[in-house]
C-alpha positions, 0 to 999 in steps of 0.5 A, spaced: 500 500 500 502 506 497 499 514 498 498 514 492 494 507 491 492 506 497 489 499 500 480 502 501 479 497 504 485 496 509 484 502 511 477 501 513 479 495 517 484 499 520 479 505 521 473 500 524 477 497 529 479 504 532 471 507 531 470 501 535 475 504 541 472 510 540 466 507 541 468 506 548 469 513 552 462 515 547 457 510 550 460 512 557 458 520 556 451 518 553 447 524 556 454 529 557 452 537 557 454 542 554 462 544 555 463 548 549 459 553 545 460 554 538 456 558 533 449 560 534 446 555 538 451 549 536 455 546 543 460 541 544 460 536 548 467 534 552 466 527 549 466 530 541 473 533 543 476 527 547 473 522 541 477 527 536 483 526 540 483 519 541 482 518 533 486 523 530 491 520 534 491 513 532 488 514 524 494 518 524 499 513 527 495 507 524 494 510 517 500 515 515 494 520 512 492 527 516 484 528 519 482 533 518 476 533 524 470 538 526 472 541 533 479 541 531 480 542 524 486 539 522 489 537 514 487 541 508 481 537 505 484 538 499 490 534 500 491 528 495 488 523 501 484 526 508 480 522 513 474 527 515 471 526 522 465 528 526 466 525 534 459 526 535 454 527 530 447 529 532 450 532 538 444 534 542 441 528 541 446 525 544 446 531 550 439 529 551 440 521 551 437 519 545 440 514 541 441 517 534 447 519 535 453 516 531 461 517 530 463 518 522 469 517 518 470 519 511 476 518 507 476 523 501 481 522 495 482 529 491 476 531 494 473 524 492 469 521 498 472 513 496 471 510 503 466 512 509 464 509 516 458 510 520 458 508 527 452 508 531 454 506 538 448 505 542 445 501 537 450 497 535 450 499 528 455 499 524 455 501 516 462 501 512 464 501 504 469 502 499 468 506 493 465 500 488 461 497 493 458 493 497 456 497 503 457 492 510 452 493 515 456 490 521 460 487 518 456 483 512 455 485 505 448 488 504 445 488 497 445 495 494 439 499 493 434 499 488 430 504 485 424 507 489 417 510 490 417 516 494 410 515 496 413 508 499 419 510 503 422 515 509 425 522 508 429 524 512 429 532 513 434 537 516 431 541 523 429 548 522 426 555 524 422 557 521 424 564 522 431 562 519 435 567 514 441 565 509 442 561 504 435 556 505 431 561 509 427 557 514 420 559 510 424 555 504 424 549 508 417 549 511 415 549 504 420 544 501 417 540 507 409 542 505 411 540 498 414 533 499 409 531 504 404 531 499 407 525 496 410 522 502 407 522 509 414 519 511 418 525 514 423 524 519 427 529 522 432 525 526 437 530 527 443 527 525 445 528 518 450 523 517 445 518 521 440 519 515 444 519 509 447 511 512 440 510 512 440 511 505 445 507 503 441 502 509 435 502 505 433 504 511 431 510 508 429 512 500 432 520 501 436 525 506 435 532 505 441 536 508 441 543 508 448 544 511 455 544 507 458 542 513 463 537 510 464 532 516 456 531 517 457 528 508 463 526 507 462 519 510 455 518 508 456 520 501 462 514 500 456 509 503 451 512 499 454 512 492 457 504 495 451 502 495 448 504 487 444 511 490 446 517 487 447 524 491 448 532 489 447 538 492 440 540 491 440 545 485 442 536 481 449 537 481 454 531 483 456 532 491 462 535 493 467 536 498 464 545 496 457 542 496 453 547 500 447 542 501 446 534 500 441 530 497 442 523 498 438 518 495 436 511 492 434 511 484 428 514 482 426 517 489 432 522 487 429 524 481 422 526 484 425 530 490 429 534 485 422 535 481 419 538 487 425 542 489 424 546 482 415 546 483 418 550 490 423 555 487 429 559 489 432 559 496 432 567 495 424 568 494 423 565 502 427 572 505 
C-alpha cells in the first residue's frame, strides 16, 4: 500500500477497529452537557473533543494520512488523501440521551469521498464501504439499493426555524417540507445528518435532505451512499462535493422526484 494507491479497504479495517475504541469513552458520556459553545446555538460536548483526540491520534499513527476533524480542524481537505471526522454527530441528541447519535469517518481522495464509516454506538450499528461497493452493515455485505417510490419510503429532513435567514431561509424549508409531504407522509427529522444519509445507503431510508455544507456531517455518508448504487448532489442536481453547500442523498428514482419538487418550490432567495 502506497499514498498514492492506497489499500480502501485496509484502511477501513484499520479505521473500524479504532471507531470501535472510540466507541468506548462515547457510550460512557451518553447524556454529557454542554462544555463548549460554538456558533449560534451549536455546543460541544467534552466527549466530541476527547473522541477527536483519541482518533486523530491513532488514524494518524495507524494510517500515515492527516484528519482533518470538526472541533479541531486539522489537514487541508484538499490534500491528495484526508480522513474527515465528526466525534459526535447529532450532538444534542446525544446531550439529551437519545440514541441517534453516531461517530463518522470519511476518507476523501482529491476531494473524492472513496471510503466512509458510520458508527452508531448505542445501537450497535455499524455501516462501512469502499468506493465500488458493497456497503457492510456490521460487518456483512448488504445488497445495494434499488430504485424507489417516494410515496413508499422515509425522508429524512434537516431541523429548522422557521424564522431562519441565509442561504435556505427557514420559510424555504417549511415549504420544501409542505411540498414533499404531499407525496410522502414519511418525514423524519432525526437530527443527525450523517445518521440519515447511512440510512440511505441502509435502505433504511429512500432520501436525506441536508441543508448544511458542513463537510464532516457528508463526507462519510456520501462514500456509503454512492457504495451502495444511490446517487447524491447538492440540491440545485449537481454531483456532491467536498464545496457542496447542501446534500441530497438518495436511492434511484426517489432522487429524481425530490429534485422535481425542489424546482415546483423555487429559489432559496424568494423565502427572505
Amino acid at each position: 500500500m502506497t499514498v498514492e494507491s492506497p489499500d480502501l479497504e485496509a484502511l477501513v479495517a484499520q479505521a473500524a477497529v479504532i471507531l470501535d475504541e472510540a466507541s468506548k469513552p462515547f457510550i460512557a458520556g451518553h447524556r454529557a452537557s454542554s462544555a463548549v459553545q460554538k456558533k449560534g446555538n451549536d455546543f460541544a460536548t467534552e466527549v466530541d473533543l476527547a473522541i477527536e483526540r483519541q482518533v486523530v491520534t491513532a488514524l494518524e499513527a495507524a494510517t500515515g494520512i492527516g484528519v482533518h476533524g470538526e472541533e479541531f480542524g486539522g489537514a487541508p481537505i484538499d490534500s491528495h488523501l484526508v480522513w474527515v471526522l465528526d466525534p459526535i454527530d447529532g450532538t444534542f441528541n446525544y446531550a439529551a440521551g437519545s440514541p441517534m447519535a453516531a461517530i463518522l469517518l470519511g476518507l476523501l481522495r482529491d476531494g473524492e469521498p472513496v471510503a466512509g464509516l458510520t458508527w452508531l454506538p448505542f445501537t450497535d450499528q455499524r455501516y462501512s464501504a469502499v468506493l465500488g461497493g458493497p456497503v457492510y452493515f456490521n460487518g456483512d455485505p448488504q445488497p445495494p439499493i434499488g430504485h424507489g417510490e417516494i410515496g413508499q419510503c422515509v425522508i429524512g429532513f434537516g431541523t429548522f426555524n422557521v424564522d431562519w435567514r441565509g442561504r435556505f431561509p427557514g420559510r424555504y424549508r417549511l415549504a420544501v417540507l409542505e411540498n414533499l409531504s404531499r407525496v410522502c407522509s414519511k418525514m423524519r427529522m432525526h437530527g443527525a445528518t450523517g445518521v440519515d444519509i447511512a440510512y440511505v445507503a441502509a435502505g433504511i431510508m429512500g432520501a436525506a435532505i441536508s441543508f448544511g455544507d458542513h463537510i464532516w456531517d457528508h463526507a462519510a455518508g456520501v462514500a456509503l451512499v454512492r457504495a451502495a448504487g444511490g446517487i447524491v448532489t447538492d440540491l440545485n442536481g449537481q454531483p456532491w462535493t467536498p464545496s457542496s453547500r447542501s446534500a441530497l442523498a438518495a436511492a434511484p428514482g426517489v432522487h429524481d422526484h425530490v429534485m422535481e419538487i425542489l424546482g415546483q418550490v423555487g429559489a432559496p432567495e424568494d423565502y427572505l
